[in-house]
FIPAZA-459933 format. One line per 3 residues: number of its first residue (from 1); their letters; for each residue x, y, z of C-alpha. Coordinates in nm, 3 decimals. Each point is the difference from the previous one (the first is absolute). Example, Ala and Ser with C-alpha at 12.3 -4.5 7.8 and 13.67 -1.06 7.14 Angstrom:
BEGIN
1 = AS = 1.230:-0.450:0.780 | 0.137:0.344:-0.066
REM end
This chain:
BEGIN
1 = XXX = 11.801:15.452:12.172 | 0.285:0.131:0.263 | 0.103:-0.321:-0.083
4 = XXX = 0.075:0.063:-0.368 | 0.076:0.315:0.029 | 0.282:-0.109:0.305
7 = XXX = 0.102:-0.311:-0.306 | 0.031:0.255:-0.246 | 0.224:0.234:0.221
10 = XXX = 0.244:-0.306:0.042 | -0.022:-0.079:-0.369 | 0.112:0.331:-0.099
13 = XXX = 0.294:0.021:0.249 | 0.141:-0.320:-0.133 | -0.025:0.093:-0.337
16 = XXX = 0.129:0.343:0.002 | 0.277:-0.080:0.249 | 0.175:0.298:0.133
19 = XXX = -0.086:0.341:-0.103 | 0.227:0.119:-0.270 | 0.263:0.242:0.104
22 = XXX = -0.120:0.266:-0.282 | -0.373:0.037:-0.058 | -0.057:-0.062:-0.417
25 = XXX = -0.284:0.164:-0.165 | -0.190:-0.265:-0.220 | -0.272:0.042:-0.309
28 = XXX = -0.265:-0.248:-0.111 | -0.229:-0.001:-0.263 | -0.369:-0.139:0.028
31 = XXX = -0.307:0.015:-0.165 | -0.188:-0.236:0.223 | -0.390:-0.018:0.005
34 = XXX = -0.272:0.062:0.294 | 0.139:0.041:0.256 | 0.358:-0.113:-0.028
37 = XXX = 0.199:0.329:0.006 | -0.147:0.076:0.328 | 0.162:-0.350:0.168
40 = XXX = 0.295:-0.020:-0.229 | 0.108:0.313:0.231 | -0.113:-0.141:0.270
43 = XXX = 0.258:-0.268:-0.079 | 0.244:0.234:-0.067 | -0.067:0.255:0.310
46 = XXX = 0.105:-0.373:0.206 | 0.337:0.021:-0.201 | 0.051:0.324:0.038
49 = XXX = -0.021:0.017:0.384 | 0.199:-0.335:0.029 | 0.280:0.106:-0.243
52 = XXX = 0.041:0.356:-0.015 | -0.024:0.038:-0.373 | -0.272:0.217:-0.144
55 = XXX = -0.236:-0.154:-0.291 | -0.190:0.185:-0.242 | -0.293:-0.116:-0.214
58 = XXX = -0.014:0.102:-0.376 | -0.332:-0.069:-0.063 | -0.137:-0.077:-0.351
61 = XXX = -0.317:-0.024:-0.173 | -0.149:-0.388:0.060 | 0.032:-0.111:-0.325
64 = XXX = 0.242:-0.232:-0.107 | 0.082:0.096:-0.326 | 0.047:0.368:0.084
67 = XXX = 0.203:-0.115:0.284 | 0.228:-0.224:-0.238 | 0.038:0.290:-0.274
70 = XXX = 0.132:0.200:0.292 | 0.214:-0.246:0.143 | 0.182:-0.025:-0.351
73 = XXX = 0.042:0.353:-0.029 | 0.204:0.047:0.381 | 0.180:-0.293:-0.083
76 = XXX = 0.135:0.076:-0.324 | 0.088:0.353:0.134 | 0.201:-0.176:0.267
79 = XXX = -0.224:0.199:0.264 | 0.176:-0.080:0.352 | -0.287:0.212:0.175
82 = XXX = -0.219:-0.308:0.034 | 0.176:-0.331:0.132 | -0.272:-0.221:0.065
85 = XXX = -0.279:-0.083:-0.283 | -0.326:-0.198:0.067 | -0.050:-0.260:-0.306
88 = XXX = -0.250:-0.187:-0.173 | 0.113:-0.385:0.008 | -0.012:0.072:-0.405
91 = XXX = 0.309:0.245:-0.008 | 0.237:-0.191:0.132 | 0.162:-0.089:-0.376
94 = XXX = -0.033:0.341:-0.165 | 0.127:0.220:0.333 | 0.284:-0.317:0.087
97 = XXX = 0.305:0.165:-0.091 | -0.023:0.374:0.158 | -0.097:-0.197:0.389
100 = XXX = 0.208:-0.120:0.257 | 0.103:-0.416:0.013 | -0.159:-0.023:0.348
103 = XXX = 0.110:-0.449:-0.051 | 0.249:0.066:0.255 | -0.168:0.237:0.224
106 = XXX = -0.310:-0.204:0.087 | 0.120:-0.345:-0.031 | -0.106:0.000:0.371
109 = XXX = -0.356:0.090:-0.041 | -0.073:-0.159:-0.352 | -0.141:-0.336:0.082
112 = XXX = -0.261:0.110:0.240 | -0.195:0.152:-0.353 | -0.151:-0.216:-0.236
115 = XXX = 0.226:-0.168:-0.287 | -0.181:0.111:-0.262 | -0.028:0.361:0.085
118 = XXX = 0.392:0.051:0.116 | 0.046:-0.198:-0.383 | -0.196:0.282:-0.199
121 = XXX = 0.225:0.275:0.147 | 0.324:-0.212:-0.079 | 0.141:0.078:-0.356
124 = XXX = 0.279:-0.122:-0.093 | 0.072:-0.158:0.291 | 0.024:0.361:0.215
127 = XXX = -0.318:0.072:0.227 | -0.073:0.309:-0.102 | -0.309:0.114:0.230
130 = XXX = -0.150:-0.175:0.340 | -0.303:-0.091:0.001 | -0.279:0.216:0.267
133 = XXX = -0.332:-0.118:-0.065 | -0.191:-0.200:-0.318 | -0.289:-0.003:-0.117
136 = XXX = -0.248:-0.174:-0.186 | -0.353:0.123:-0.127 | -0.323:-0.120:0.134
139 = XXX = -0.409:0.018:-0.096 | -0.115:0.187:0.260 | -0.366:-0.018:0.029
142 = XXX = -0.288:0.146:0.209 | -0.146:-0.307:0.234 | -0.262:0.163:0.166
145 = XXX = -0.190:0.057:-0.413 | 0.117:-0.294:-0.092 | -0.228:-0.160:0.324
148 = XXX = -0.225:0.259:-0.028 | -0.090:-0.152:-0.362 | 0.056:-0.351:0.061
151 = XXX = 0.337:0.001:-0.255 | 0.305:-0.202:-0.045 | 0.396:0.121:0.017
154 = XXX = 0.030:0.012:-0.380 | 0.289:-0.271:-0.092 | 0.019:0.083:-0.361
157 = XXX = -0.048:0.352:-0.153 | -0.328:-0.098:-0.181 | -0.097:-0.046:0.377
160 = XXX = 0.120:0.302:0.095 | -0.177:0.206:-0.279 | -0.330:-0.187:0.111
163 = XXX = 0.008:0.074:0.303 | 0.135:0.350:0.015 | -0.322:0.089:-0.252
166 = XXX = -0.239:-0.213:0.236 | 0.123:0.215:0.305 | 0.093:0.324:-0.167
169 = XXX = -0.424:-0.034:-0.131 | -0.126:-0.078:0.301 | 0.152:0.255:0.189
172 = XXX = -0.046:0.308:-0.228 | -0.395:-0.096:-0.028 | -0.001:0.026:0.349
175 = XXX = 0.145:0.328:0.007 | 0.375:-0.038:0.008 | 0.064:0.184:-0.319
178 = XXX = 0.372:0.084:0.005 | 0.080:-0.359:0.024 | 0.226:-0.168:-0.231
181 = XXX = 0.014:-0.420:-0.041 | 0.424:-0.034:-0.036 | 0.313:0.233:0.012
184 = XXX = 0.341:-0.030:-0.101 | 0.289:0.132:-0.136 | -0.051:0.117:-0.363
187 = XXX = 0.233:0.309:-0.057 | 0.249:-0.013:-0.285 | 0.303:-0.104:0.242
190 = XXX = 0.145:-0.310:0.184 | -0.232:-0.101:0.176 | -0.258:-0.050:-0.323
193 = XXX = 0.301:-0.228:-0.083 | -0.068:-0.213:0.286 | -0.376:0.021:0.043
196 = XXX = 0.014:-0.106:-0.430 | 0.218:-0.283:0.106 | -0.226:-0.151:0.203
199 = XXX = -0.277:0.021:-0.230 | 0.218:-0.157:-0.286 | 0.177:-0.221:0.171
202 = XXX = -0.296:-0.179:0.266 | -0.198:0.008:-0.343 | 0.302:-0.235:-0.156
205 = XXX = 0.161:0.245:-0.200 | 0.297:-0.010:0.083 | 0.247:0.245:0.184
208 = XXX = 0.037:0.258:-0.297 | 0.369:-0.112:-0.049 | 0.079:-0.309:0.154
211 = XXX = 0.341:-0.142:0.183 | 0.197:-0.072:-0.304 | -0.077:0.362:-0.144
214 = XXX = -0.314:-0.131:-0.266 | -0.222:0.293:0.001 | -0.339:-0.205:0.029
217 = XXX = -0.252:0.283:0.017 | -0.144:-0.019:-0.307 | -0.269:-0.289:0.040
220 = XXX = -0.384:0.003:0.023 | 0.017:-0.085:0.363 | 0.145:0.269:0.056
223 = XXX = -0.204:0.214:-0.230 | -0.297:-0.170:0.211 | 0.168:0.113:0.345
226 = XXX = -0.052:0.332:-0.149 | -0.262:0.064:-0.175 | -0.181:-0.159:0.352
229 = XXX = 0.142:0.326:0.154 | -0.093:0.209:-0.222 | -0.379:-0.065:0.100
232 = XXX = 0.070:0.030:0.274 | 0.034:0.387:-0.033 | -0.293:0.208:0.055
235 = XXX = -0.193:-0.322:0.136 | 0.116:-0.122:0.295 | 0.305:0.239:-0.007
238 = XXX = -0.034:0.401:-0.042 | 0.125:0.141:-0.287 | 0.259:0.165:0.211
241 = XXX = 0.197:-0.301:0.139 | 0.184:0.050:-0.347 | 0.174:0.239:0.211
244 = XXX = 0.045:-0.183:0.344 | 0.328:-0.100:0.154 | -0.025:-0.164:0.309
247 = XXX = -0.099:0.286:0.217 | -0.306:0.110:-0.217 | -0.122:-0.328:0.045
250 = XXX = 0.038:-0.021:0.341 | -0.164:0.311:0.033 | -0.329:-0.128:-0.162
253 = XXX = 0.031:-0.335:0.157 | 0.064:0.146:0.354 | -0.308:0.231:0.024
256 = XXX = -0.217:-0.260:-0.092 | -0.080:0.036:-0.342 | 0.155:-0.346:-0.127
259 = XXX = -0.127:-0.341:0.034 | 0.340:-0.149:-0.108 | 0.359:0.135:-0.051
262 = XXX = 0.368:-0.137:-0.164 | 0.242:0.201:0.219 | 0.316:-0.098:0.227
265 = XXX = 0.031:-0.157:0.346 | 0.056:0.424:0.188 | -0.373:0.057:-0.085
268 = XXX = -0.135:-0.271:0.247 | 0.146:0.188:0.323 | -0.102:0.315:-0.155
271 = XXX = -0.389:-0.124:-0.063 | -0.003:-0.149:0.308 | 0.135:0.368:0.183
274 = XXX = -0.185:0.227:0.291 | -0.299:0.155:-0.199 | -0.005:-0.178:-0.315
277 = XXX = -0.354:-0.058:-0.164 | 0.103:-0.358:-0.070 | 0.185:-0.112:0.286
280 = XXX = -0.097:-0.376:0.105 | -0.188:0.000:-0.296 | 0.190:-0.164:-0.264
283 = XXX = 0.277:-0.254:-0.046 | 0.212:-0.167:-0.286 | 0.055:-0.286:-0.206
286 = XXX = 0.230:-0.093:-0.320 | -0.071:0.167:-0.280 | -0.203:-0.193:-0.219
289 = XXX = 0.089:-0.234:-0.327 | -0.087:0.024:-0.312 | -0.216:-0.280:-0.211
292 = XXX = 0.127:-0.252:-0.230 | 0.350:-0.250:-0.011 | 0.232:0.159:0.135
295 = XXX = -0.198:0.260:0.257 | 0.125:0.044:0.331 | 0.017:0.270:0.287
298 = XXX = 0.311:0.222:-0.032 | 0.125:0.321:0.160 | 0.301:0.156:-0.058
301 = XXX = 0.281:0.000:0.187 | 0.108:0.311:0.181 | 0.172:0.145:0.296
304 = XXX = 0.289:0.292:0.076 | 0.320:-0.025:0.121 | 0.285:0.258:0.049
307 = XXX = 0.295:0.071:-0.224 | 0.325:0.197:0.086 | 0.126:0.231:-0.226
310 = XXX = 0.373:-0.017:-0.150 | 0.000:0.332:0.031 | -0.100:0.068:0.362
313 = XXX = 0.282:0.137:0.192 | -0.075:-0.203:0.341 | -0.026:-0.338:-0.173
316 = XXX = 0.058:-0.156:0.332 | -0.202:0.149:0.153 | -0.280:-0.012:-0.200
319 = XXX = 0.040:-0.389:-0.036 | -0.034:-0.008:0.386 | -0.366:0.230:-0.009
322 = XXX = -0.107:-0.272:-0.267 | 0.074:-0.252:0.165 | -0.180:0.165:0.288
325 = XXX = -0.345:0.030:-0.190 | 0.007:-0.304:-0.131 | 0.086:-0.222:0.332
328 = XXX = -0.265:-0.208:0.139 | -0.089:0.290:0.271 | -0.070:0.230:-0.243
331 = XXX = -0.165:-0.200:-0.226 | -0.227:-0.123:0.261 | -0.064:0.354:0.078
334 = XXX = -0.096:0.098:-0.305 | -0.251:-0.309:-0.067 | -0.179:0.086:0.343
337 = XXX = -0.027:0.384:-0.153 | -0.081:-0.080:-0.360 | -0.071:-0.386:-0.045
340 = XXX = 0.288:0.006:-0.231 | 0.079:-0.356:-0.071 | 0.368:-0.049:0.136
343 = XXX = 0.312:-0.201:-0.131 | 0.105:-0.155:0.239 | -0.132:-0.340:0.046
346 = XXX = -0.058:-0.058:0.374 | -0.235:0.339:0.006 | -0.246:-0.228:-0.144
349 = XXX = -0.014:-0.157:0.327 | 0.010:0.256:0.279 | -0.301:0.041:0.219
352 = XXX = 0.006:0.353:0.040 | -0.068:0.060:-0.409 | -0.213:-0.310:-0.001
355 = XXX = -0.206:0.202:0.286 | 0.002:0.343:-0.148 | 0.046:-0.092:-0.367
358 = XXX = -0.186:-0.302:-0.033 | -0.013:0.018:-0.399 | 0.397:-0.054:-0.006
361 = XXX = 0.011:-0.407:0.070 | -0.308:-0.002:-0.219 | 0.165:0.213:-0.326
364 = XXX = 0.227:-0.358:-0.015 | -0.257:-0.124:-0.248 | 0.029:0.312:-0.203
367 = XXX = 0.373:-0.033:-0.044 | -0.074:-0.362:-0.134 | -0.122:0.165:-0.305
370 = XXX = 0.249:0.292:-0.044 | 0.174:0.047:-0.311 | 0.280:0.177:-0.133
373 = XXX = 0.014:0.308:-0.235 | 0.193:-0.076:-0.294 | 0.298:0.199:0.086
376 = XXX = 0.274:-0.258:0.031 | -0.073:-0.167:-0.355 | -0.001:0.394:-0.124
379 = XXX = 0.315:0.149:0.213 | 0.053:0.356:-0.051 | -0.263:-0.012:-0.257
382 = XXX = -0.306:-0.053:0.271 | -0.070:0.385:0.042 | -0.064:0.059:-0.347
385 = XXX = -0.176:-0.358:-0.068 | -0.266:0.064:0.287 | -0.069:0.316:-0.157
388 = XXX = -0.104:-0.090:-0.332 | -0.228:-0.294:0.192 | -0.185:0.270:0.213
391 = XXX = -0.019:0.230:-0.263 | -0.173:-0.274:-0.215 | -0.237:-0.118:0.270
394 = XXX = -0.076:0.331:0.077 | -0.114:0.082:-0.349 | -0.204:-0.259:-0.013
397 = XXX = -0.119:0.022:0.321 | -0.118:0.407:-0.154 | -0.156:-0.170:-0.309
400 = XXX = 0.263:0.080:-0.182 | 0.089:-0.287:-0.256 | -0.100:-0.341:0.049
403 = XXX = 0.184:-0.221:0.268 | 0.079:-0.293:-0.291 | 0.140:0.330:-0.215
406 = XXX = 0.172:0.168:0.286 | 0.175:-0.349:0.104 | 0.109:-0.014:-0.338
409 = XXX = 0.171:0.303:-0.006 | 0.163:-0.065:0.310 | 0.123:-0.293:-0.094
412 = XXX = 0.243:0.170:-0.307 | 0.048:0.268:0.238 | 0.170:-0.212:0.278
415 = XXX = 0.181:-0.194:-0.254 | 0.173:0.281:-0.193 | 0.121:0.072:0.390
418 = XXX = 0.124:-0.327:0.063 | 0.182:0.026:-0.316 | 0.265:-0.320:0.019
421 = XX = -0.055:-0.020:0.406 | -0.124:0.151:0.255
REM end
């Protein structure tokens, strides 16, 4: 570890160059999850000592969508007080034209990311955010029950409700009452968009509006997807994971009262921390398919990356800190800390992550199934089209309406907003 520590020391020198003859004072907004405020400044405490400039953390409430409504608000106010924004890989089209063209800036440091990643921040042509870490959902299940009960990794979600109802039985007639068989996220916000997705879409129903802007939601495999969800609620799900995000879950999952869980690649390190009840006992697999033509595994695509504002008044400089956080130093850094999934491509292959991260070479297979939101086909439009999609999952999720009439409904809903185009 002197080792790293000593390589990161060098890395930061090189990259921040000389000390800037006036000290700047910086801003930038997060709303990371588990622990990642706590080694974002970290990160940034490194910059600071090396640089000179002082960084601040805005810190916002972990969802995505209250993030996002926030975001628009500053920017459309012009607010210079915060210059650097932490974005969902959706928002790169609808937040595009109040950020920074960093093209130019990073040219240098661009190809050591993936393609595909660096191309869903590019609109227009401009780069408008660098990528910092992705992400991709997994199934994470308890392997010690599983053993314990002589079960299977589900592979399709007919598996999964088996086997969650097999263990989840077992275990509360043997005392373990506050046991639950499967979490996930199933508030009415983003991340229902993305857990929905995967139920639709691995079921063959589609992507709810595909490439060429079709909205394709309204079909009965889709209606299936659903109305498979819906029991699970109050079986192998409590009632309350209606109002999960991804931290609720976790929180049942991590004290041991979940046999499987749909959650991002940050809860692994955290499960596997000093003093939690599940450490060493679990591990994770791709979410499963659905059943019939068509079914497949799918998880949707995520990850964060950092935006400057056009507003900031130290665009420079705050080009230079994101460039910083996002280098491969840092990014290793923060995978060792979190088990973050990085972006940049040789990561994949260093030892020291492979030692203390093991899960990182290993989420590869994950990312084979990742999909895309729909937000390029729906531009601008995305915020306001994922919204009507959780909402109507949601109430059917509640029992309220039928998923076949709810689909319906979305289906003229979305289409009055695409009007003649997205």
């Amino acid at each position: 570890m002197k080792l790293f520590h000593a390589f990161l020391a060098l890395a930061v020198t090189v990259m921040l160059g000389t000390v800037p003859v006036r000290a700047v004072e910086l801003s930038i907004v997060s709303g990371d999850t588990g622990n990642g405020i706590k080694v974002l400044r970290e990160i940034l405490d490194r910059y600071e000592k090396e640089s000179g400039n002082k960084v601040s953390i805005v810190v916002m409430p972990s969802s995505g969508t209250d993030q996002f409504g926030q975001y628009r608000l500053w920017l459309a106010a012009g607010n210079s007080d915060i210059d650097i924004y932490q974005t969902d890989v959706i928002w790169a089209p609808q937040l595009a034209s109040q950020l920074v063209d960093l093209t130019a800036a990073t040219r240098d440091v661009v190809g050591g990311h993936f393609p595909s990643i660096i191309q869903s921040q590019t609109v227009n042509g401009k780069l408008v955010a660098l990528p910092i870490f992705t992400d991709a959902p997994a199934l994470y299940y308890r392997k010690d029950l599983l053993d314990k009960y002589g079960a299977k990794v589900p592979a399709t979600w007919k598996e999964l409700g088996d086997t969650a109802k097999l263990v989840m039985d077992k275990e509360r007639a043997a005392g373990n009452r506050d046991i639950w068989g499967f979490v996930f996220q199933g508030n009415a916000y983003e991340g229902l968009t993305c857990n929905a997705l995967e139920w639709v879409m691995s079921n063959g129903g589609g992507q709810i509006i595909e490439p060429d802007g079709t909205v394709s939601i309204n079909n009965s495999k889709a209606a299936a997807a659903l109305d498979m969800a819906k029991g699970w609620i109050g079986t192998i799900a409590p009632p309350g994971v209606l109002a999960y995000q991804e931290e609720e879950s976790r929180g049942v999952w991590q004290t041991g009262n979940a046999v499987f869980m749909r959650n991002w690649p940050y809860a692994y390190a955290l499960g596997n921390g000093e003093g939690s009840p599940i450490k060493g006992k679990f591990d994770v697999a791709p979410l499963p398919a659905g059943t019939g033509e068509g079914a497949r595994p799918v998880a949707t695509l995520g990850g964060w990356n950092l935006a400057v504002s056009k507003y900031s008044k130290h665009p420079d400089a705050a080009i230079e800190l994101v460039k910083f956080i996002a280098s491969p130093a840092m990014q290793k850094y923060r995978t060792l800390k979190t088990s973050n999934l990085p972006t940049i491509q040789a990561l994949y292959d260093d030892v020291d992550i492979a030692r203390e991260q093991p899960i990182v070479p290993h989420w590869k297979q994950i990312f084979l199934n990742a999909v895309p939101r729909p937000s390029s086909a729906t531009g601008i439009k995305y915020n306001e089209a994922s919204s009507q999609f959780w909402n109507a999952v949601h109430n059917t999720l509640s029992g309220d309406g039928a998923a076949a009439d709810n689909l319906a409904d979305l289906e003229a809903t979305l289409t009055r907003l695409k009007g003649r185009g997205w």
